[in-house]
C-alpha positions, 0 to 999 in steps of 0.5 A, spaced: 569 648 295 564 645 290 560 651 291 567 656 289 569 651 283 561 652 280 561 659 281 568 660 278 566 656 272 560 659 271 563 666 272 570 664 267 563 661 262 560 667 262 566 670 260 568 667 254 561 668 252 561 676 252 568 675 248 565 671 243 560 676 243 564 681 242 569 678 237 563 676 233 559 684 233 567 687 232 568 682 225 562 681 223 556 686 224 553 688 217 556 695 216 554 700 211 559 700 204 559 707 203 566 709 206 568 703 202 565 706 196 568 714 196 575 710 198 574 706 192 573 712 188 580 716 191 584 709 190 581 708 183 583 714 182 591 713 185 591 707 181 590 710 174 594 716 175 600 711 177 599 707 171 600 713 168 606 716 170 609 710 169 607 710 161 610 716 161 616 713 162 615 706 160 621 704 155 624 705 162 621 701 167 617 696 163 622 695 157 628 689 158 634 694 157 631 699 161 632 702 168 630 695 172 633 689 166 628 684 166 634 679 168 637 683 174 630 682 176 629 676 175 635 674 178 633 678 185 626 677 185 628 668 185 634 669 189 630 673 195 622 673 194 620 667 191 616 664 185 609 669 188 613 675 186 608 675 179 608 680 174 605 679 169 610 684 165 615 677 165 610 674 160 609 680 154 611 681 148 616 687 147 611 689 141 604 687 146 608 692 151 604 699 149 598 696 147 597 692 155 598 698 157 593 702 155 588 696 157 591 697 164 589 704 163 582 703 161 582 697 166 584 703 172 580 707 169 573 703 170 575 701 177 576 708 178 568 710 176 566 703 178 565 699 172 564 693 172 567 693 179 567 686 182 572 684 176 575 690 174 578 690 182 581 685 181 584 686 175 586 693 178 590 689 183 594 685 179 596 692 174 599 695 181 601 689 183 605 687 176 607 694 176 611 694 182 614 688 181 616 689 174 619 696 176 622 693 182 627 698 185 623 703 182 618 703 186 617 706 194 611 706 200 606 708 195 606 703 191 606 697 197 599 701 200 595 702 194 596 694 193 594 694 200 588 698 200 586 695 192 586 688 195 581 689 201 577 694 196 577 688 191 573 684 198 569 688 199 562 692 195 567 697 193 561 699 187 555 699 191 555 707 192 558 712 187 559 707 182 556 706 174 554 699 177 550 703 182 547 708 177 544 702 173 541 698 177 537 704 179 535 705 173 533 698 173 530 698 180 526 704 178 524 702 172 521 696 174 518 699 180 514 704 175 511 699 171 509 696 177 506 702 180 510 703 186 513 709 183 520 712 182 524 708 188 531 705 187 532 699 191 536 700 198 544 698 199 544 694 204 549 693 210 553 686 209 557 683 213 564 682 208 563 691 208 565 691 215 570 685 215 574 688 209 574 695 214 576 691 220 582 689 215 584 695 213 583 698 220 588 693 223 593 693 217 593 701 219 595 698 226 601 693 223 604 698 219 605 704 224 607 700 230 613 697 225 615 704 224 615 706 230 618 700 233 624 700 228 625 707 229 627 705 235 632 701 233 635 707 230 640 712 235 637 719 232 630 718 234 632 717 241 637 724 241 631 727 238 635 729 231 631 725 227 626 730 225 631 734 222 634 731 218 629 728 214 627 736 214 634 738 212 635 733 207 636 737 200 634 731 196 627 731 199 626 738 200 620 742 197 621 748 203 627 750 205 626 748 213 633 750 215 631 756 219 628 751 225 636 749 226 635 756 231 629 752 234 632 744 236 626 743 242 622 744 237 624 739 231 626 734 238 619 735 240 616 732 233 621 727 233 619 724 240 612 726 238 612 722 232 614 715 236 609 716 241 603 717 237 606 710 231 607 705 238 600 708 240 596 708 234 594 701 234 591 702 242 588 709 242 585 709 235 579 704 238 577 708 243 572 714 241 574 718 245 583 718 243 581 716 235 579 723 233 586 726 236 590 720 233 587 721 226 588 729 227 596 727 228 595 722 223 593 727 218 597 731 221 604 728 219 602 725 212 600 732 210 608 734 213 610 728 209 607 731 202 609 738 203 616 738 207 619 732 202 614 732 197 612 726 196 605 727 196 602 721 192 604 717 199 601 722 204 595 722 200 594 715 198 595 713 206 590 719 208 584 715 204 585 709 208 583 713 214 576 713 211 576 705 214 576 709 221 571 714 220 563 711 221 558 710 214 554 715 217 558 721 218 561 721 211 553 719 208 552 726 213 558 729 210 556 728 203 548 730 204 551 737 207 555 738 201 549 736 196 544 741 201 548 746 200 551 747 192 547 743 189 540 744 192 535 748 187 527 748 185 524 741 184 522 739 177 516 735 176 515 729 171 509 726 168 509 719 167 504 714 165 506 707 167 503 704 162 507 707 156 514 703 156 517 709 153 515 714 158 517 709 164 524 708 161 527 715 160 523 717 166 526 712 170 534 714 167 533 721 168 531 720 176 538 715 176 542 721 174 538 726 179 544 726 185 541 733 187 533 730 188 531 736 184 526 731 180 520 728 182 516 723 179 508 725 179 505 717 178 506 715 186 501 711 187 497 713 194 499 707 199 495 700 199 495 696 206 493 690 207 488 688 213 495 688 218 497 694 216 493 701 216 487 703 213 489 709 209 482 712 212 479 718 207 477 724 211 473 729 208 478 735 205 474 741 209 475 735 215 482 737 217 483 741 224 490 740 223 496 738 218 496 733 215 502 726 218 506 722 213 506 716 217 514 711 216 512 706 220 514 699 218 511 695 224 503 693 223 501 693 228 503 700 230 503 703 225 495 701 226 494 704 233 498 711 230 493 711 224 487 710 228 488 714 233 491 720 229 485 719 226 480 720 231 482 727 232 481 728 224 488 728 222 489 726 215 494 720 215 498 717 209 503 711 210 509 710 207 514 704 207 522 707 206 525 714 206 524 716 199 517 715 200 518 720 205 522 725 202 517 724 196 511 727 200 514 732 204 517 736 197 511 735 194 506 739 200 510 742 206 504 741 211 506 734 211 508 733 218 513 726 218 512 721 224 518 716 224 519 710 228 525 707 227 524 700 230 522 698 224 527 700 219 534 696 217 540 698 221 542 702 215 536 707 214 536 709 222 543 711 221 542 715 215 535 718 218 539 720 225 545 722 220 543 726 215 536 726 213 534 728 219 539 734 221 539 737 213 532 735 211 527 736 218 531 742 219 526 746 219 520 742 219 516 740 226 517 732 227 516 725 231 521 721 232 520 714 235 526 711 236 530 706 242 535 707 246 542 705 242 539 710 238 540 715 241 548 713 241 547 716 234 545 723 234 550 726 231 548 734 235 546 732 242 541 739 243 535 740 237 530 744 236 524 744 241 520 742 235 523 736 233 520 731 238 523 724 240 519 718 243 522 713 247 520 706 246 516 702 248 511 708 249 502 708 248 501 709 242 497 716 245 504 719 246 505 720 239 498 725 238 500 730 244 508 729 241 505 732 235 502 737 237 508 740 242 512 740 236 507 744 232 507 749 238 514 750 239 515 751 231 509 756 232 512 760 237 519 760 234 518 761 227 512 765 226 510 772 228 506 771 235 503 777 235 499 776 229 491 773 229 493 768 224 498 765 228 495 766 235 489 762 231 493 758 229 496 756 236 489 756 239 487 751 235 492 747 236 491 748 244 483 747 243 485 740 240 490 738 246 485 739 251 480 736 247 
């Protein structure tokens, strides 16, 4: 009996410990603040565009005599909301009126570019909220999500990417680093754990909200016979498009109304699971954008999509935005002489590249990389020594970033060692024959995710590599099948792996880009061959 009763003890502690693990990796694992930024930017742009439209009538909605008297307000608000109905509209002066309104203007506005962002989110929310109140029964489904979305947006580092703040402190970070001869490279985002708590806040008020509409659907008669979806489509007062023809096709409308029910009960079960989340966001999608072009409330439909960027990884929207910069906006790499020591030079030199969202410019004055004792000497071999192409080596690990070196020395290769992913890219647009090697053990979750995302897929594509990595990242390949010459390496593994992975790279990407049949190229692939042998 005692030896069951310590064995259930011990099975029930080992529970409670893998659900507290759980909790914790779920709240508060460092998440990547992009998804949050690009949300910031489309809800930033809501709340000046609603701003906006309520200054169109503002004399309506805002003034005392209006639509929404400020007494029959102020009566409803205390009788059935409380004193933390705030608006601070009760407290302005009918003469200060238009003026606080273009200061909320230019307030939204900021928010929307992410200036000053810390502070103008807040003072975003206070705007939407003080709008909403004041123009009490004025106001609909919009108005409630886009205070939501703004208040965890307020948590959040909302400004980190895409942002004016962003933009300065690259030019900062960047200046500063030329002066100090590290060359033109902007200090990294880093993933923080309140980025992901605000995610999680979103995400589970996404929940809230679609399994109370659903259950108070329920409560409704017409959602049980199915006759729900239609007469909301034939209603002439929301009605952009005339759908009455579907009264020939009642199965139809029926099938959407139950359709509806079961993915608003559902939605807060199956959008954490990977494999039901994309079919849920496509039904999501799917009905928002109904809702806008069948009832022509587009601002609601659209303001609620921009919450689905929370469910969609960091990743997968930095991938997204690579690609759209890879394919409209790539062009020729222009070069820029600086002297570090002129003040001037590094200045300019240091905004430009902060505006360079393309990657078309290239500062010249990187210096070549010092190492110290515990990192890899940068061994200088005689240029007419090379057999092989040169390697760029990102390896943040001492230890094995030296036995690579060495060892890729030992077969007369020439190695450079970098420290960060703009260093990389900085080598391979400067000469092509630099063969990159990248060990992913050593870099911030963030920079692996961003190497397995976009910078490997867009930027590698067409180029032999190495990559070393472990095994959750493989979870993280966003396409399971590449090419033969895009190597990868499972740690732990000797460091004479690496050299033999090298040269199948260069094997294969002999072999399927250039003409085999040509001398230059079997000599090329001999040499190769002669080497591996060796």
């Amino acid at each position: 009996m005692g030896r069951a009763v310590r064995y259930l003890s011990r099975e029930i502690l080992a529970y409670i410990g893998r659900i507290s693990q759980a909790w914790n990796a779920f709240w508060f694992t460092p998440r990547d603040p992009f998804a949050l930024c690009v949300m910031r930017c489309l809800v930033g742009w809501m709340a000046f565009y609603t701003t906006f439209v309520w200054g169109l009538e503002l004399e309506s909605f805002v003034f005392p005599h209006g639509y929404n008297s400020e007494e029959f307000v102020l009566e409803y608000v205390r009788r059935y909301e409380g004193p933390y109905a705030f608006s601070f509209w009760y407290y302005v002066p009918v003469d200060w009126i238009y003026p606080v309104h273009y200061v909320c203007l230019a307030l939204t506005f900021c928010f929307m570019i992410g200036l000053f962002t810390r502070t103008t989110s807040v003072l975003s929310l206070i705007i939407v909220i003080s709008y909403a109140y004041r123009a009490r029964f004025s106001n609909y489904g919009l108005d409630q999500i886009l205070a939501i979305l703004t208040l965890y947006l307020c948590v959040a580092p909302s400004g980190a990417y895409l942002s004016v703040d962003r933009l300065w402190k690259r030019y900062r970070s960047m200046a500063e680093n030329l002066r100090n001869g590290r060359g033109a490279i902007p200090d990294a985002v880093q993933p923080t754990v309140v980025a992901n708590i605000a995610t999680r806040m979103i995400q589970y008020h996404y929940c809230v909200i679609y399994m109370a509409a659903g259950l108070g659907k329920l409560l409704g008669e017409s959602w049980w016979d199915g006759t729900a979806m239609w007469r909301g489509l034939a209603n002439a007062e929301y009605q952009t498009l005339d759908m009455t023809w579907l009264a020939y096709y009642p199965w139809f409308t029926e099938f959407l109304t139950h359709l509806t029910i079961a993915w608003e009960v559902s939605f807060a079960f199956l959008i954490w699971r990977p494999l039901s989340r994309p079919v849920m966001m496509i039904l999501g999608l799917g009905m928002h954008f109904g809702i806008g072009l069948l009832m022509g409330m587009w601002t609601f439909a659209t303001c609620m999509m921009f919450g689905y960027l929370a469910f969609v990884e960091p990743g997968l929207v930095r991938a997204f935005f690579h690609y759209l910069k890879a394919e409209w906006f790539s062009g020729p790499v222009q070069v820029l002489q600086v002297d570090p020591r002129n003040t001037a030079e590094v200045q300019q030199a240091a905004w430009r590249k902060a505006w360079d969202a393309r990657d078309r410019l290239q500062i010249s004055t990187l210096p070549q990389v010092t190492t110290n004792e515990a990192q890899v000497p940068s061994a200088k071999v005689p240029a007419q020594g090379y057999r092989l192409a040169p390697v760029v080596l990102l390896d943040l690990q001492p230890v094995s970033a030296k036995k690579t070196a060495e060892t890729l020395l030992d077969e007369r290769r020439h190695v450079e060692l970098v420290t960060s992913l703009v260093e990389l890219q900085h080598y391979l647009d400067q000469e092509p024959k630099w063969l990159p090697v990248v060990n992913l053990d050593g870099l911030s979750p963030m920079d692996a995710q961003d190497y397995l995302h976009s910078y490997l897929p867009l930027h590698l594509q067409d180029r032999p590599s190495v990559t070393v990595l472990r095994g959750h990242h493989l979870r993280e390949l966003v396409e399971p099948h590449r090419p033969d010459f895009q190597r990868f390496l499972l740690l732990p593994c000797d460091s004479q792996e690496i050299p033999r992975e090298i040269h199948k790279a260069e094997q294969f990407f002999a072999h399927r880009y250039l003409e085999t049949d040509s001398a230059e190229t079997q000599g090329a692939i001999g040499q190769i061959d002669n080497v591996l042998m060796e």
